[in-house]
C-alpha positions in Angstrom: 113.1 106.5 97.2 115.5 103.1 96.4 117.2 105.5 93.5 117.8 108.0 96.6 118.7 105.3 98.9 121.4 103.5 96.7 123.1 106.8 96.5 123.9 106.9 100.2 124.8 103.4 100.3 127.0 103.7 97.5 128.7 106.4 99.4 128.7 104.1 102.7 130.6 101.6 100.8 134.1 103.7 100.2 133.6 105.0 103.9 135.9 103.1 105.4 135.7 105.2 109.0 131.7 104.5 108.5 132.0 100.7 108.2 134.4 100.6 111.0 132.7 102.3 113.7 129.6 100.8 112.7 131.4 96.9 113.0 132.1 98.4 116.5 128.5 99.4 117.5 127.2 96.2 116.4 130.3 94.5 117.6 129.8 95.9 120.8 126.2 94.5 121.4 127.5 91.1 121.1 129.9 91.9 123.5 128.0 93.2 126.4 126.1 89.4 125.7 129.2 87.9 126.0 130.4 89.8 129.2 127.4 88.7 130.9 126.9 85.0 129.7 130.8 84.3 131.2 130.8 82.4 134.8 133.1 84.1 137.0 134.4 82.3 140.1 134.7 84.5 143.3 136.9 82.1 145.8 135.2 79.1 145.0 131.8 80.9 144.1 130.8 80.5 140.6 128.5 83.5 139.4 126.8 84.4 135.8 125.3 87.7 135.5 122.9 85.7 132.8 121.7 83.6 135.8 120.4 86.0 137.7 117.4 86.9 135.6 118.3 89.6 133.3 117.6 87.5 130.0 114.4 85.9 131.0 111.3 87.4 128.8 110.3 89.7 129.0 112.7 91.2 130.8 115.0 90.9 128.2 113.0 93.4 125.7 113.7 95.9 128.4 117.0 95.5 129.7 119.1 95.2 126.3 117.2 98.0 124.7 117.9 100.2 127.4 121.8 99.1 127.6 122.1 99.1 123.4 120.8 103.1 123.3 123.8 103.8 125.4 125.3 102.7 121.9 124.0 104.8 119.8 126.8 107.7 119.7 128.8 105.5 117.6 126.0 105.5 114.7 125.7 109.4 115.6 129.3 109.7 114.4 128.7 107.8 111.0 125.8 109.9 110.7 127.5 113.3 111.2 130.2 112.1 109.3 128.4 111.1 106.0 126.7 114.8 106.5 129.6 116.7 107.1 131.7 115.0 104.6 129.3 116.7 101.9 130.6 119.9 102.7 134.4 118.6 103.6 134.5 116.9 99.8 131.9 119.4 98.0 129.7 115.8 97.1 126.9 117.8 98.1 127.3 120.7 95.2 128.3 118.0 92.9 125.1 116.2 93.3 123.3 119.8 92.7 124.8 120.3 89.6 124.0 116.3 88.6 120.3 117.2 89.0 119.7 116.5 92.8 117.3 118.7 94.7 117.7 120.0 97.6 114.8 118.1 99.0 116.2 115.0 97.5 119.5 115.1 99.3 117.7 115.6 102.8 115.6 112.7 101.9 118.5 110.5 100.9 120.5 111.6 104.1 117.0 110.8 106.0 116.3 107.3 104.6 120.0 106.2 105.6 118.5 107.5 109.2 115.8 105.2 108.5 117.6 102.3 107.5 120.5 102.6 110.2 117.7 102.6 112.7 115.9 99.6 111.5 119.1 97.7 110.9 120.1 98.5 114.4 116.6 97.2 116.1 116.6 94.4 113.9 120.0 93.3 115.1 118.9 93.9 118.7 115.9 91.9 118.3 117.9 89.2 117.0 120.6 88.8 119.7 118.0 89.5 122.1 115.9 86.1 120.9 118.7 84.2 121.3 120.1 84.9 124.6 116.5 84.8 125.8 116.3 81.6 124.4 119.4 80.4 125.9 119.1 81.6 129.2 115.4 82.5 130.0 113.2 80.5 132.2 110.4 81.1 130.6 110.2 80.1 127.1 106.1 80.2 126.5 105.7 82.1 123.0 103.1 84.3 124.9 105.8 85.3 127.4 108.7 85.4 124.5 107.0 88.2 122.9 105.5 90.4 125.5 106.6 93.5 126.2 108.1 94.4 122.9 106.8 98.0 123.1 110.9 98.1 124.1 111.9 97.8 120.8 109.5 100.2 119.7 111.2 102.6 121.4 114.7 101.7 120.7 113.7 102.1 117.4 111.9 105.7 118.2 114.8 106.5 120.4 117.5 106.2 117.8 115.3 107.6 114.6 114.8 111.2 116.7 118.5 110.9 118.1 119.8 110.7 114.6 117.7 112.7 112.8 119.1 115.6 115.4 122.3 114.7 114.4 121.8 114.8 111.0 120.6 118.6 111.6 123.7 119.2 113.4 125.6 118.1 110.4 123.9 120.1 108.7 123.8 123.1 110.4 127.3 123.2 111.4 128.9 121.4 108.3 131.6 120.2 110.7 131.8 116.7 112.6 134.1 117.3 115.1 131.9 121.0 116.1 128.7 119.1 115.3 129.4 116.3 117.8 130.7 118.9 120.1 127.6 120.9 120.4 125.8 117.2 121.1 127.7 117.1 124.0 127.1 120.7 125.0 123.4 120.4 124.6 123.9 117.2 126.7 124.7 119.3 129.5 122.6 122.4 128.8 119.7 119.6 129.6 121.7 118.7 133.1 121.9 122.2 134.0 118.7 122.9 133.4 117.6 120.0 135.9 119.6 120.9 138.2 117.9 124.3 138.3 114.4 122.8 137.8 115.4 120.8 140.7 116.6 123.5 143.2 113.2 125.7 142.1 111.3 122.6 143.5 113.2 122.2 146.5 113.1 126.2 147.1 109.5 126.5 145.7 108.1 123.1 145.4 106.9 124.2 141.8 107.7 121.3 140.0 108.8 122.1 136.4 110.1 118.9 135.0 106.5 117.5 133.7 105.7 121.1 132.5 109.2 122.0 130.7 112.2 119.4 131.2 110.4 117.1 129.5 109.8 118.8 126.3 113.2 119.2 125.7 115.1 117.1 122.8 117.1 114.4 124.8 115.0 114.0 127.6 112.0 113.2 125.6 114.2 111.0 123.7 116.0 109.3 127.4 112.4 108.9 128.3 111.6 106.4 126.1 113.0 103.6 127.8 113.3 103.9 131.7 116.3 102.8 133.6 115.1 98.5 134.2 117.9 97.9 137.4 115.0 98.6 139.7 112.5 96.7 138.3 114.5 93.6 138.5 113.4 91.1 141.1 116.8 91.1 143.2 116.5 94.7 143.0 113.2 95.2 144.3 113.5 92.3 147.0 116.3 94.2 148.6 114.4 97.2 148.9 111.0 95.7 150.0 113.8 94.5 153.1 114.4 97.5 153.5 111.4 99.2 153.9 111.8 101.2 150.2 109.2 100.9 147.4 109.7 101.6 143.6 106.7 103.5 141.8 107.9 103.8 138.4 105.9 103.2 135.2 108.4 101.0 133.4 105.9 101.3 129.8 106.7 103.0 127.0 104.8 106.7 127.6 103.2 107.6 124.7 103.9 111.4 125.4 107.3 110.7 125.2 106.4 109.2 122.1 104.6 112.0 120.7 107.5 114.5 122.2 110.3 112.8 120.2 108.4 112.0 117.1 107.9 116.0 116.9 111.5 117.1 117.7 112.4 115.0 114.5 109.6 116.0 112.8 111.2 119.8 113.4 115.1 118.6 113.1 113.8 117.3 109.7 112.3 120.4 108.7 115.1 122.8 110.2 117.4 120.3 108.3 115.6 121.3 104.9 115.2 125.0 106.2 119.1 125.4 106.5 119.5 123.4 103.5 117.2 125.5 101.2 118.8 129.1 102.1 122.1 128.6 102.0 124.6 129.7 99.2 126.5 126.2 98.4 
């Protein structure tokens, strides 16, 4: 596994476009942090976006997680990129005629999934502790580290995400057509609510829970539920308005369960594609 492993990171370290798009990711975390944690003045009003609550734990766990996976095409890149490059600079037949299997190479490419993905939470746990620890109002250690199921399904989130792109690489040996199809499956999904969505209106069969979400970015989107609603100010205004919020805001463990099989499969198909073609 670590012989495997220092193969793709000795192939990350002459990527130049790979280290640079993943100083921006990570880059762009600390932004967002920054962004917020700035007082603004409004004609003699001062306002901080950190003051009004969104990095007190637990909150915190929930509402960085969700904003980070927004971040997660820029690792998608690097990992199409690294994948398509095989085929752009024939590493991959060069590596078959140095002794490496088939299976080994989608193992290697699958344990840089692994380790982007860890890296990635990790970093996001880090910055998260910190700003909670600046700004939160509740600093118990039994509040600090509640609610970390978040993470969890950051981490989830981007392991499946990535390991779909890495099939995409594989499959169409292209970044630019394998990032393209990402975005055209993107919208296949939205069409597919929108018709699931006039069939209910029309029919009031409701096919989301049955169909929509078994499908590959959903399941993944599920993981971590939209947290603007389940912030206080949020949910005041409403209550004054005579509106209610029923959301489950836990992790779902069939969305769990969902995601962790579509990988399982994008893994497989990955191998699959591998195996029978002609390199």
């Amino acid at each position: 596994m670590l012989r495997l492993l220092n193969i793709e990171l000795h192939k990350l370290k002459f990527n130049k476009s790979a280290k640079a798009i993943s100083i921006v990711y990570f880059a762009l975390i600390c932004f967002i942090a920054l962004i917020v944690s700035i007082e603004f003045n409004f004609g003699g009003v001062k306002f901080r976006v950190a003051d009004q609550g969104i990095f007190n734990f637990p909150f915190i766990w929930h509402f960085n997680s969700w904003v980070a996976a927004w971040l997660k095409i820029f690792f998608a890149i690097v990992i199409v990129s690294i994948v398509a490059n095989e085929y752009s600079y024939r590493t991959l037949k060069q590596n078959l005629i140095d002794g490496l299997s088939k299976k080994e190479f989608i193992t290697s490419k699958y344990l840089a999934v692994i380790l982007f993905s860890v890296v990635s939470t990790v970093f996001l746990f880090l910055v998260s502790l910190i700003l909670g620890l600046i700004f939160s109002d509740y600093t118990e250690i039994g509040i600090i580290f509640s609610d970390m199921q978040y993470l969890l399904a950051y981490f989830i989130k981007l392991l499946s995400f990535f390991t779909f792109c890495m099939f995409l690489g594989i499959w169409v040996k292209r970044s630019a057509f394998a990032l393209g199809f990402l975005g055209l499956w993107q919208v296949v999904e939205i069409l597919i609510a929108a018709v699931f969505q006039y069939i209910k209106v029309k029919t009031e069969v409701d096919l989301f829970k049955s169909v929509y979400n078994f499908l590959p970015l959903n399941a993944m989107s599920d993981l971590i539920v939209e947290p603007f609603t389940r912030f206080g100010a949020v949910q005041s205004a409403a209550s004054q308005l005579g509106e209610t919020f029923d959301k489950n805001y836990d992790l779902e463990w069939s969305a769990v369960a969902i995601s962790l099989g579509w990988m399982i499969l994008f893994l497989y198909w990955s191998y699959a594609i591998l195996k029978k073609r002609d390199l």
